[in-house]
MIMAR-131096 format. One record per residue (C-alpha): residue in one letter; x, z, y. Coordinates in steps of 0.25 Angstrom, whole numbers, padded with zeros to 4 digits, always signed. Each point is the difference from the previous one (the first is absolute). Example, Ala and Ser with C-alpha at 12.3 -4.5 7.8 and 13.67 -1.06 7.14 Angstrom:
MIMAR-131096
a+0049+0031-0018/s+0006-0002+0014/
***
This chain:
MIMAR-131096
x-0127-0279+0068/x-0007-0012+0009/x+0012-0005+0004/x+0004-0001-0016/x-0013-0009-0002/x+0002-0007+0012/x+0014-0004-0007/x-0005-0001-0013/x-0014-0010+0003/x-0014+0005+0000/x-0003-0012-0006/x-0017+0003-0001/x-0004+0006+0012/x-0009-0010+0005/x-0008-0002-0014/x-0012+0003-0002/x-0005+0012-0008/x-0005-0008-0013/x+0012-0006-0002/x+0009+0013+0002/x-0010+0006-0011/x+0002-0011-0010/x+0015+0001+0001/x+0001+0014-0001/x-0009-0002-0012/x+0009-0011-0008/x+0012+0009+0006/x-0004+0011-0009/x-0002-0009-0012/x+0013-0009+0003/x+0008+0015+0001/x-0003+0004-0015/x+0004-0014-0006/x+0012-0004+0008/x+0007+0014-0001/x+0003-0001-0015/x+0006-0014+0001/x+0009+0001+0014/x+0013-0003-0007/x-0003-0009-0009/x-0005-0010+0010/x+0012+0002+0009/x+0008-0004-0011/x-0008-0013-0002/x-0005-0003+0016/x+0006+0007+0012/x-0011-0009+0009/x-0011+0006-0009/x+0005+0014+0002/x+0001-0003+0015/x-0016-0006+0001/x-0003+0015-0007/x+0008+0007+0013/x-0007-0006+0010/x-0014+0003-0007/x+0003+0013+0000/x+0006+0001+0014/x-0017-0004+0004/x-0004+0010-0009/x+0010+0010+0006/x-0005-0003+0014/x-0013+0003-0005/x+0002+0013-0002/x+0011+0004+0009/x-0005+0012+0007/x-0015+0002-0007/x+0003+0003-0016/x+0013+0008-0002/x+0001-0001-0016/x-0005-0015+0001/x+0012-0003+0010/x+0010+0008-0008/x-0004-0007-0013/x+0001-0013+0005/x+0015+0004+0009/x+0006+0003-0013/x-0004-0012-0008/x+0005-0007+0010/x+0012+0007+0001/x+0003-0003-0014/x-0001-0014+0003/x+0009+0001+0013/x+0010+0005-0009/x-0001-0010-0011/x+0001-0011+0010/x+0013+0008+0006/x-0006-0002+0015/x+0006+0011+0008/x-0009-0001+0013/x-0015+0001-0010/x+0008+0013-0007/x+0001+0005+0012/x-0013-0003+0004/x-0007+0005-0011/x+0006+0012+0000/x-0003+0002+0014/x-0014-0003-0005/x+0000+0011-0012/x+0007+0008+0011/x-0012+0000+0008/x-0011+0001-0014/x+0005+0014-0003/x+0000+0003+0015/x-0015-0002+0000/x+0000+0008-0012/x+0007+0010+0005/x+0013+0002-0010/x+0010+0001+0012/x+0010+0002-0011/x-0002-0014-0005/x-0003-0008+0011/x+0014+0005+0007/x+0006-0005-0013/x-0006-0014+0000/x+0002-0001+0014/x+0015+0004-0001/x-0001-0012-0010/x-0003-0009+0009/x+0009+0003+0012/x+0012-0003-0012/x-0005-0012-0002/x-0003-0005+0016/x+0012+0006+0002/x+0007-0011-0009/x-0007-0011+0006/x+0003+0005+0014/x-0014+0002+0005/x+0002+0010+0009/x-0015-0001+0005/x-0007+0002-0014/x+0009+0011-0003/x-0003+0007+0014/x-0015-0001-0003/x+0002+0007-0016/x+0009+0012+0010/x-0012+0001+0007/x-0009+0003-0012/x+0010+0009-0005/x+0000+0007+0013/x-0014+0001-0002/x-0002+0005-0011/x+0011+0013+0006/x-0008+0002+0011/x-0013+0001-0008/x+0007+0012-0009/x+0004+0005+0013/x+0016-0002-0002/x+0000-0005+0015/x+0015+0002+0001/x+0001-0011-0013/x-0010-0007+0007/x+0007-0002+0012/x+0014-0004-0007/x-0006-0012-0006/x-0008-0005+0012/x+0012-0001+0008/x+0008-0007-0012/x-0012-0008+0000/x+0002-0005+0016/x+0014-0002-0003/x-0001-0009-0009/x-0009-0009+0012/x+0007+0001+0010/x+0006-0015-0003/x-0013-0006-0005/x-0014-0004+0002/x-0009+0011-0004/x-0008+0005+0011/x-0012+0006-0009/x+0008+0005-0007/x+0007+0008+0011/x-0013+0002+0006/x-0004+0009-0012/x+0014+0007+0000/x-0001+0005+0016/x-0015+0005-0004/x+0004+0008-0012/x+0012+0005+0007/x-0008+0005+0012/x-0009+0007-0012/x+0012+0006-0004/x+0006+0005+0014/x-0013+0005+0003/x+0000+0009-0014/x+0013+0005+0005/x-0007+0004+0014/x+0009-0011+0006/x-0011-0005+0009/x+0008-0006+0011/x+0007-0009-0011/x-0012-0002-0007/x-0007-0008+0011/x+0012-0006+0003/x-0001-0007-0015/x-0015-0003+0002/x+0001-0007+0014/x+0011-0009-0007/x-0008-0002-0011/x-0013-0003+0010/x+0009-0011+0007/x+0005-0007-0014/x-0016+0000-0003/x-0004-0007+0013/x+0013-0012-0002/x-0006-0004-0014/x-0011-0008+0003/x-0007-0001-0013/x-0001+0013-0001/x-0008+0006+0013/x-0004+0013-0008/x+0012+0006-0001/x+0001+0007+0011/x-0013+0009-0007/x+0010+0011-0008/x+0008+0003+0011/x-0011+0002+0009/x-0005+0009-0010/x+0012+0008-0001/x+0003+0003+0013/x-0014+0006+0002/x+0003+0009-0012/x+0014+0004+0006/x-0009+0002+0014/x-0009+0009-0007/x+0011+0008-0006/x+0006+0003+0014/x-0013+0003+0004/x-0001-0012+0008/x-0016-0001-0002/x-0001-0011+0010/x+0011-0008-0002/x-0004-0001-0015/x-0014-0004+0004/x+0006-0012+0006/x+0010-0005-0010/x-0013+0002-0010/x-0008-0006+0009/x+0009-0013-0001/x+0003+0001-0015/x-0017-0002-0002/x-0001-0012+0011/x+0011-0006-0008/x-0006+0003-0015/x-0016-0005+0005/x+0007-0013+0006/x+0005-0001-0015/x-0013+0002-0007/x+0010+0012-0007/x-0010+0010-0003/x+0009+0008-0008/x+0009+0003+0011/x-0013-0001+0010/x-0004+0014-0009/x+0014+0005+0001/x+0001-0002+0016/x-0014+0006+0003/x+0002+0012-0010/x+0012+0004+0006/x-0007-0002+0013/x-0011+0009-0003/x+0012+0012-0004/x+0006-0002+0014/x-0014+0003+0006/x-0002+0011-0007/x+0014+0005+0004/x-0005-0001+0013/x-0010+0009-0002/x-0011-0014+0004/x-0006+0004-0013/x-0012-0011+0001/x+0008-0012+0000/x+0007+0005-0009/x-0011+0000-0010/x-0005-0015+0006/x+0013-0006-0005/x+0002+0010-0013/x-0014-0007-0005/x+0003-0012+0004/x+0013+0001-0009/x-0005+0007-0011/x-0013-0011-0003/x+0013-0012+0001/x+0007+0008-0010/x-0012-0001-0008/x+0001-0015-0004/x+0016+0002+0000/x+0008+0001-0012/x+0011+0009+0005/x+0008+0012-0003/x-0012+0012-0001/x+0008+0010+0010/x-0002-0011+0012/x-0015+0003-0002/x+0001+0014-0003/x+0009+0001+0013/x-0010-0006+0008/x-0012+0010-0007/x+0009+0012+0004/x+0002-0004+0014/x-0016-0004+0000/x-0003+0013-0004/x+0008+0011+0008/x-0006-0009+0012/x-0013+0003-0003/x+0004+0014+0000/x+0006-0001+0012/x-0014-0002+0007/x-0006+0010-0009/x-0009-0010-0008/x+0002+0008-0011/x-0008-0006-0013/x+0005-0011+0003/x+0016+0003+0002/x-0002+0007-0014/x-0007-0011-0008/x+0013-0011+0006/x+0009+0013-0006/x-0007+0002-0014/x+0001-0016+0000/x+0015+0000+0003/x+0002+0011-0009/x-0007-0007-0013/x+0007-0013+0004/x+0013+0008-0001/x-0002+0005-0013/x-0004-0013-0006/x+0014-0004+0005/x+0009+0012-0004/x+0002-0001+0018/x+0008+0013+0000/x+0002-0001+0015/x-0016-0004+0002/x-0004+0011-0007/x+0009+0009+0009/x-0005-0002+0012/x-0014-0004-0004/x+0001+0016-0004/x+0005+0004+0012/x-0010-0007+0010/x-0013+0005-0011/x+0008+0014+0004/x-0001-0001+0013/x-0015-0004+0000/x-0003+0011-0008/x+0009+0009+0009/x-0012-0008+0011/x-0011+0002-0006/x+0005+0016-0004/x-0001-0002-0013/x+0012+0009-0004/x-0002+0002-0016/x+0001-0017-0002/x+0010-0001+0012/x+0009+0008-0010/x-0004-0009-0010/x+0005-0012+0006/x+0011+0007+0006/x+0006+0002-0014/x-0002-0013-0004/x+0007-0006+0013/x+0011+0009-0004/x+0000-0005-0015/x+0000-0012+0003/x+0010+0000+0012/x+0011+0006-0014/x-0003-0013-0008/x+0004-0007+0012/x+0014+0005+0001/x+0001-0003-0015/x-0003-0012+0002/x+0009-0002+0012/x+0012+0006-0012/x-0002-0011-0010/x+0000-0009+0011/x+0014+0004+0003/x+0003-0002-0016/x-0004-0011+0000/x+0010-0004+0012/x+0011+0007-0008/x-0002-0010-0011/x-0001-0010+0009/x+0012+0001+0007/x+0006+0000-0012/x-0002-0014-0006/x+0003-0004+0012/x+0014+0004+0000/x+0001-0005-0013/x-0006-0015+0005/x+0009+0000+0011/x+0013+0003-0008/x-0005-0011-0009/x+0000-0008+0012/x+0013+0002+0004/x+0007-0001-0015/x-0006-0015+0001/x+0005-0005+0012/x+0013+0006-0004/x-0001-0008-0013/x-0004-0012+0007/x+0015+0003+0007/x+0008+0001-0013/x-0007-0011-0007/x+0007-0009+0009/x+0016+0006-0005/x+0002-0005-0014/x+0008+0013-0006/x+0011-0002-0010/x+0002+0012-0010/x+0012+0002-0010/x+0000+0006-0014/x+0005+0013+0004/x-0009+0003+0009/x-0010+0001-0010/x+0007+0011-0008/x+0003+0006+0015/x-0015+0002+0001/x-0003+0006-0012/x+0009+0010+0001/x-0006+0005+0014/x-0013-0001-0005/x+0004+0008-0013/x+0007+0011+0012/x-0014-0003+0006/x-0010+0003-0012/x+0010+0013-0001/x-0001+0004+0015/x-0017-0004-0002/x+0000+0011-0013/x+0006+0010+0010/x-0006-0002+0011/x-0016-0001-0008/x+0005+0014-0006/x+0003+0006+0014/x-0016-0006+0004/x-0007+0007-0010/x+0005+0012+0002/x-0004-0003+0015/x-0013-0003-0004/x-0002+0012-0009/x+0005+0009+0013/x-0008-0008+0011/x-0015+0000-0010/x+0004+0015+0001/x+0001+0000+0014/x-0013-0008+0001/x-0008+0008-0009/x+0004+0014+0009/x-0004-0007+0011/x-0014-0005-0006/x-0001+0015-0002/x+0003+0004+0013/x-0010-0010+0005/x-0011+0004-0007/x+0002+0016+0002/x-0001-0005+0016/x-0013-0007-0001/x-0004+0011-0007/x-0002+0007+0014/x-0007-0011+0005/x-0014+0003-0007/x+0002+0015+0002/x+0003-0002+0014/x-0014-0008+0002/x-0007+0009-0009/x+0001+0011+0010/x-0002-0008+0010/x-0014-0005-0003/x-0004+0012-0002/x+0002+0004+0016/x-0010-0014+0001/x-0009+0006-0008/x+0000+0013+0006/x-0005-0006+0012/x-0010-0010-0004/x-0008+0012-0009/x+0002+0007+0013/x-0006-0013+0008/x+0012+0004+0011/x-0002-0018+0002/x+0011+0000+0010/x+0010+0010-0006/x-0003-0009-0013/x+0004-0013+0009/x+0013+0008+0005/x+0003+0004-0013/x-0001-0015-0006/x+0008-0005+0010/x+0013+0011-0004/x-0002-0004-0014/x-0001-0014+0002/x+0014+0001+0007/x+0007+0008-0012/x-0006-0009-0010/x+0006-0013+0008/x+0015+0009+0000/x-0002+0003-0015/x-0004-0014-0003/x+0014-0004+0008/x+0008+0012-0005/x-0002-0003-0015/x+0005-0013+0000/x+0014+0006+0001/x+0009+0011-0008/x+0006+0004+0015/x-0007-0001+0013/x+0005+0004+0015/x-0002+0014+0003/x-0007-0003+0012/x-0010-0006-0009/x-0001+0013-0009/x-0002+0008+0013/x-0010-0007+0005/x-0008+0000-0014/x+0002+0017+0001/x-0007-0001+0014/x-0012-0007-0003/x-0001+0008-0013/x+0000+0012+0008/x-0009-0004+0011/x-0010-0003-0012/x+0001+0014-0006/x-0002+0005+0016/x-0013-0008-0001/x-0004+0006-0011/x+0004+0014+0000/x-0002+0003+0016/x+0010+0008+0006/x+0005+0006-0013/x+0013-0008+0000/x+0013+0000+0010/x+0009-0010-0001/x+0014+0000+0007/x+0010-0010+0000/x+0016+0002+0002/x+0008-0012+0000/x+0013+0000+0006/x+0002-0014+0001/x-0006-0014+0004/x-0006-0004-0012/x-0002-0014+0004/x+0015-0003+0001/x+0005+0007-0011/x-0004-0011-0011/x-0001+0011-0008/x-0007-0004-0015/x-0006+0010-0011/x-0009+0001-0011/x-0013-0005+0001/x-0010+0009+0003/x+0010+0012-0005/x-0003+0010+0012/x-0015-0003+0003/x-0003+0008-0015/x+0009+0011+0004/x-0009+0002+0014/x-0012-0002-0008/x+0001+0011-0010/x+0005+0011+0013/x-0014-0002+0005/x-0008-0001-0011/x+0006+0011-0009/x+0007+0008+0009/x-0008-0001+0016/x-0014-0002-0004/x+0000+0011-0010/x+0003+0008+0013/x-0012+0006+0006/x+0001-0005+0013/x+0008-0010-0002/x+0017-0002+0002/x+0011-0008+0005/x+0008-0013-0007/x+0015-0003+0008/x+0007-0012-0005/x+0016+0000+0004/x+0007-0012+0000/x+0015+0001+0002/x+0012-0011-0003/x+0014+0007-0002/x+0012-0008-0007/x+0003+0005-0014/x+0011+0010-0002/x+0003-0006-0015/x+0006-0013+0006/x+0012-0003+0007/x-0001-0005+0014/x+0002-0013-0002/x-0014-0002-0007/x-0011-0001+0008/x-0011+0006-0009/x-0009+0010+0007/x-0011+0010-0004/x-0014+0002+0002/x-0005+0015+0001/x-0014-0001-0002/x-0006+0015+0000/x-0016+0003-0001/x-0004+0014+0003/x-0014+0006+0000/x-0004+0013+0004/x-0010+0001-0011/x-0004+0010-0012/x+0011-0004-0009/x+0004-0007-0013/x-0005+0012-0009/x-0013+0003+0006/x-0002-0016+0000/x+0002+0000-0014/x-0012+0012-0001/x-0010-0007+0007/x+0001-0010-0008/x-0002+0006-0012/x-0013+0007+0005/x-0004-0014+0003/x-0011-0007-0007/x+0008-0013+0005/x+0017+0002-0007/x+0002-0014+0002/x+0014-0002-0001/x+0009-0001+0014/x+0009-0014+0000/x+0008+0004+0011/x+0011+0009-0005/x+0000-0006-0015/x-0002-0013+0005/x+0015+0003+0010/x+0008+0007-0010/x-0003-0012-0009/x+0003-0010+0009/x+0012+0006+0006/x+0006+0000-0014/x-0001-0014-0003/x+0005-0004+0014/x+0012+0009-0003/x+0002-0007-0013/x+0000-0013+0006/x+0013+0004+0010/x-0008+0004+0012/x+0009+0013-0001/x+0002+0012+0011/x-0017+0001-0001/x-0003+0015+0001/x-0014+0007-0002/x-0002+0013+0002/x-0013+0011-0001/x+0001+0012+0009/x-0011+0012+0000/x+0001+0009+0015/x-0003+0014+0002/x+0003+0009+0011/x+0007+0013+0000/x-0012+0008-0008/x+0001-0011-0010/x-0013-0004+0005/x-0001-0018-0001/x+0002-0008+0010/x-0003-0013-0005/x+0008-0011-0008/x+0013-0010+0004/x+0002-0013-0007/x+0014-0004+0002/x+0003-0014-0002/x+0016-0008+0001/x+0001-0013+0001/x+0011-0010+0002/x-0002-0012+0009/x+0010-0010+0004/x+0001-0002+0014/x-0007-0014+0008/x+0011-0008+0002/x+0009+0003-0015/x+0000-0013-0010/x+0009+0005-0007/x-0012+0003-0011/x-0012-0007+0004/x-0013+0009-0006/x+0005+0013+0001/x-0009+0004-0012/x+0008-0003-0011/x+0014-0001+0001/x+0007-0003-0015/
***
C-alpha cells in the first residue's frame, strides 16, 4: 500500500512529533462532534464539508499503518462524507483505506469486500493504477490464508491492468509477491525469474533505493529451500547491507535472523548463535509480529544445542516456548517441543524427552486445524469475490444500456406478467422438488458424518496400542529400541493425521499404513510375528481408492486376537487381487478388489475364551467397528461390498487359524464417467 499513500499525499511526514500529538488529540475530539452533523452541513456548505476531508485525510495519515481501529474509524467517517459529496475517486480511496483497516485487523472476510468496493469505484474513473494497487491487497490477503492459486489469479489481473500505464511500485510489488507465490508452488526457476524483474524495477526508481531489500530476501529463503546454503548467505548478506544503509532495523533483525538459520543449517553453529543474539536483542525494542522473535529464539536455541551448550540451549527453548503460549504461536510451540525433545533425547533424559515429545506432537494437530480454517476462510473468500466481480460486470453492462432509450408498448406489460405468473408456478415446483433434495441430501450427509466418526474411532485405538510398545521399552530402558520404536510411531501417526482428512484414500497409502503398523508390533513382540504380502499387481498404478483405514483393523485384530495368543507366535498374509465383476456387463469398467487376511492363529472361539478369563474384557473395535461401517457405506450406494468371516480347520477338525474376506469395487484410474467412486447415487 506505499504506492496508495504516495498517490494519496502523506501530507505530515516531515512534522514534528508535538504537532502530530496535538492533532491526533483534537482529531479524537473533532470525530465525535462532526459525525452526528455530516449531512446537515452538506446541505448548508459543501466547501465546510470539504475543509472537514481534508482534516481527516492528516489524521488518516497519522495513523495509517500504526493504530488499526484508529485508521478504520476515521476511513469510514470519511467514507461517509466521500459519498455525500458523490466524489467517486475519494470513495474509492476510502474504501481502499477501510480495505487495508480490517487487513490489519485481520477480518480478510471484510477487507476483500471493502476492497472489492473500491476496484468498482476506480474502475468508473478509469484508474487503472489505483485499482491494480487494491488487487494487490486482495491478493494479499489470499496468499496469507494460503489460497495461493487465488492469490495468483489476481496478481496477474493486477499486471494487466499496468501494462499501459505508470505504476512501477506498484508492479515491483506484484512480481515480489508472485515469486512468493511460485516459490510456494516449488516453481523456483519461475520464482527467481519474478524477483530479478522485481530487483531491476527497484534499482530504476530512484527515490526508492530500498526496494531491492524484499527480493533479496526471498531469494535467499527460495536458496535455503533448495539447499543452496551458500547461495542464500549471499542474497542475505546483500539484503542487511542494504537494510543498515537504511537505518531499517526491522528488516536489519529480519536479514540477520534468517542469517543466523542458514548457519546453523550449515552445521557452523557459533555464527549462528552470534547473529541469532544479535537479532533477538533488536526484536526487543521492536514492535512486531511475536513469531519473528520467537523464530529467531528457536533458531537461537537448537544452535546452542548443536555445540552442546546445554543450559543454555534449553533456557532460549523454555524462553521460545513461554513466548509461544503467550501468543497462542501454535507453530512455535511445535517446534519449540520438538527441539526441547531432542536435548532431552542429548542429555538422556528419556522420561521428560517423552514428555515433550507428546506435546510436540499436540501441538503439531492444532496446527493442521489451524491450517483447515484457513482454507474456510478461503472458501468464503472466494465467494464474495465472485459475487463483487459479477457486481462489477452488471455495471458496466448497465453503463452500456443507459445509453439505448427503450420504448415499451401496453401489451408488453400484460405479456410479462403472465410469464412471470408461469414463472412463480414453475418456482413453486421446482422449490417442491429442492426440499425434497434437501431432506434426501441432510440424510446423505448425516450417514456420512456417521461413517466419519466410526473411522476416527480407530484412530485412538490404533495409538493406544501403540504407546504401549513405547512404554514397554522405556520401563525396560531398552534407550535405542525406544528411539526405533518412536521413530515407527511417528511415521504412522504422520499417515493417520493425512489419512483422516478423507472418506477414501489410495490404496497404496492404506498399504503402506499396514506396514509400518506391522513393523511396530515386530518391535514390540520380537519374533512372534510373520507377515507376508501377496499382491498381484502394481499398486502404484492402479489408482485404486478404498475406505480409510478399513484393512489396517482387519490386520490388527489377526495378530492381537488370533497370532499372539499363539505360543510361539504365527503367520499374518494379506492377498490383494483385482479381477473385473461378473455382475456387469462388459462395457462397464468396474472392478473388484479381493482383499483376504488370513492368520495361522488359535481361532475365533478360543479368542473369545481368553478374553473372558481376562481381568482386561475391554471390548474389540475391529470387527464391530467393520460390520458397522460397511453397512452405512452400503446404504450410501457404494453397493458390490462383501465381508465375510471364515474359521480353518484341517481334516481332524483341529483349527487352523482365521480368513477375513473382504470385496470391494473400485473403479478403474482413467474412468470419469463417476468421479468418487464411493458413492455413486
Amino acid at each position: 500500500m506505499n504506492t496508495l499513500k504516495k498517490i494519496c499525499g502523506s501530507k505530515l511526514r516531515n512534522r514534528n512529533l508535538i504537532s502530530i500529538l496535538v492533532l491526533c488529540l483534537l482529531g479524537s475530539v473533532w470525530s465525535n462532534a462532526q459525525q452526528k452533523s455530516i449531512e446537515s452541513q452538506f446541505s448548508k456548505n459543501e466547501d465546510g464539508l470539504l475543509n472537514e476531508q481534508l482534516k481527516l485525510d492528516s489524521i488518516i495519515d497519522i495513523y495509517y499503518g500504526k493504530n488499526n481501529d484508529s485508521l478504520l474509524k476515521y476511513s469510514e467517517l470519511s467514507l461517509q462524507i466521500a459519498k455525500l459529496r458523490k466524489d467517486t475517486f475519494d470513495i474509492a480511496r476510502f474504501y481502499h483505506y477501510t480495505g487495508i483497516a480490517y487487513q490489519g485487523k485481520h477480518k480478510n472476510v471484510e477487507a476483500i469486500e471493502n476492497l472489492l468496493d473500491a476496484t468498482k469505484h476506480y474502475n468508473l474513473i478509469l484508474d487503472s493504477v489505483s485499482m491494480a494497487s487494491a488487487f494487490n491487497d486482495i491478493g494479499t490477503l489470499y496468499e496469507n490464508s494460503n489460497d495461493y492459486e487465488k492469490a495468483l489469479k489476481i496478481y496477474l489481473k493486477a499486471i494487466s491492468l499496468l501494462k499501459n500505464n505508470n505504476g512501477d511500485e506498484i508492479t515491483y510489488s506484484l512480481y515480489n509477491n508472485i515469486s512468493n507465490i511460485y516459490s510456494s508452488f516449488g516453481q523456483t526457476e519461475k520464482a527467481k525469474q519474478y524477483l530479478k524483474e522485481a530487483i531491476s524495477i527497484g534499482k530504476s526508481i530512484k527515490d526508492s533505493p530500498g526496494l531491492s531489500l524484499a527480493p533479496n530476501l526471498n531469494l535467499g529463503n527460495i536458496a535455503l529451500d533448495a539447499k543452496e546454503y551458500d547461495n542464500a548467505l549471499y542474497h542475505y548478506l546483500e539484503a542487511l547491507k542494504i537494510a543498515d544503509s537504511l537505518n531499517y532495523t526491522e528488516r536489519v533483525a529480519q536479514a540477520k535472523s534468517n542469517i543466523a538459520y542458514a548457519y546453523y543449517l550449515k552445521e557452523e553453529y557459533n555464527k549462528g548463535i552470534l547473529y541469532s543474539k544479535e537479532a533477538v536483542e533488536l526484536y526487543k525494542d521492536l514492535q512486531v509480529e511475536p513469531y519473528y522473535n520467537i523464530s529467531t529464539l528457536h533458531t537461537l536455541g537448537v544452535s546452542y544445542l548443536g555445540v552442546k551448550e546445554y543450559k543454555k540451549a534449553e533456557q532460549v527453548l523454555l524462553e521460545c516456548l513461554t513466548s509461544s503460549k503467550e501468543n497462542s504461536f501454535m507453530l512455535g510451540l511445535e517446534v519449540c517441543n520438538e527441539a526441547m525433545y531432542e536435548l532431552k533425547q542429548e542429555q538422556k533424559k528419556f522420561e521428560e524427552a517423552l514428555f515433550y515429545h507428546k506435546q510436540y506432537v499436540k501441538y503439531k494437530d492444532s496446527v493442521l486445524n489451524v491450517e483447515t480454517v484457513k482454507e474456510l476462510s478461503a472458501i468464503e473468500s472466494e465467494k464474495i469475490l465472485n459475487e463483487k466481480n459479477k457486481e462489477l460486470t452488471e455495471l458496466s453492462e448497465e453503463k452500456t444500456k443507459s445509453e439505448i432509450s427503450i420504448k415499451k408498448e401496453y401489451s408488453l406489460y400484460i405479456t410479462i406478467a403472465v410469464v412471470i405468473a408461469i414463472l412463480l408456478l414453475i418456482g413453486l415446483w421446482l422449490y417442491s422438488l429442492r426440499n425434497r433434495a434437501i431432506i434426501a441430501e441432510n440424510k446423505q450427509k448425516f450417514a456420512e458424518s456417521e461413517l466419519h466418526a466410526l473411522r476416527n474411532q480407530m484412530n485412538p485405538h490404533f495409538i493406544f496400542n501403540a504407546l504401549n510398545g513405547v512404554q514397554n521399552y522405556i520401563l525396560k530402558s531398552d534407550t535405542y529400541e525406544a528411539y526405533n520404536y518412536i521413530i515407527k510411531f511417528s511415521e504412522s501417526i504422520r499417515l493417520i493425521l493425512e489419512n483422516s482428512k478423507e472418506s477414501f484414500i489410495e490404496l497404496q497409502r492404506e498399504v503402506e499404513l499396514i506396514r509400518i503398523y506391522v513393523d511396530l508390533e515386530k518391535l514390540r513382540f520380537r519374533d512372534k510375528i510373520t507377515y507376508e504380502e501377496n499382491i498381484n499387481f502394481e499398486i502404484p498404478e492402479s489408482g485404486m481408492k478404498i475406505p480409510a483405514m478399513i484393512l489396517q483393523p482387519i490386520v490388527e485384530n489377526a495378530i492381537i486376537h488370533g497370532v499372539l495368543n499363539k505360543k510361539n507366535g504365527g503367520e499374518v498374509k494379506l492377498t490383494l487381487q483385482k479381477s473385473k465383476s461378473i455382475t456387469q456387463d462388459r462395457s462397464n469398467k468396474e472392478y473388484l478388489l479381493t482383499c483376504i487376511i488370513e492368520d495361522n492363529g488359535i481361532g475365533r472361539k478360543a479368542a473369545s475364551d481368553i478374553k473372558q478369563k481376562s481381568k482386561n474384557k475391554h471390548l474389540s473395535l475391529a470387527t464391530t467397528n467393520t460390520k458397522q461401517r460397511i453397512k452405512i457405506l452400503r446404504e450410501n450406494g457404494y453397493s458390490g461390498i462383501n465381508y465375510i468371516i471364515e474359521d480353518l480347520y484341517d481334516k481332524n477338525n483341529e483349527v487352523l487359524g482365521t480368513r477375513v474376506i473382504l470385496q470391494l469395487p473400485i473403479q478403474e484410474k482413467n474412468d470419469t464417467k463417476i468421479a468418487n467412486p464411493a458413492y455413486r447415487r
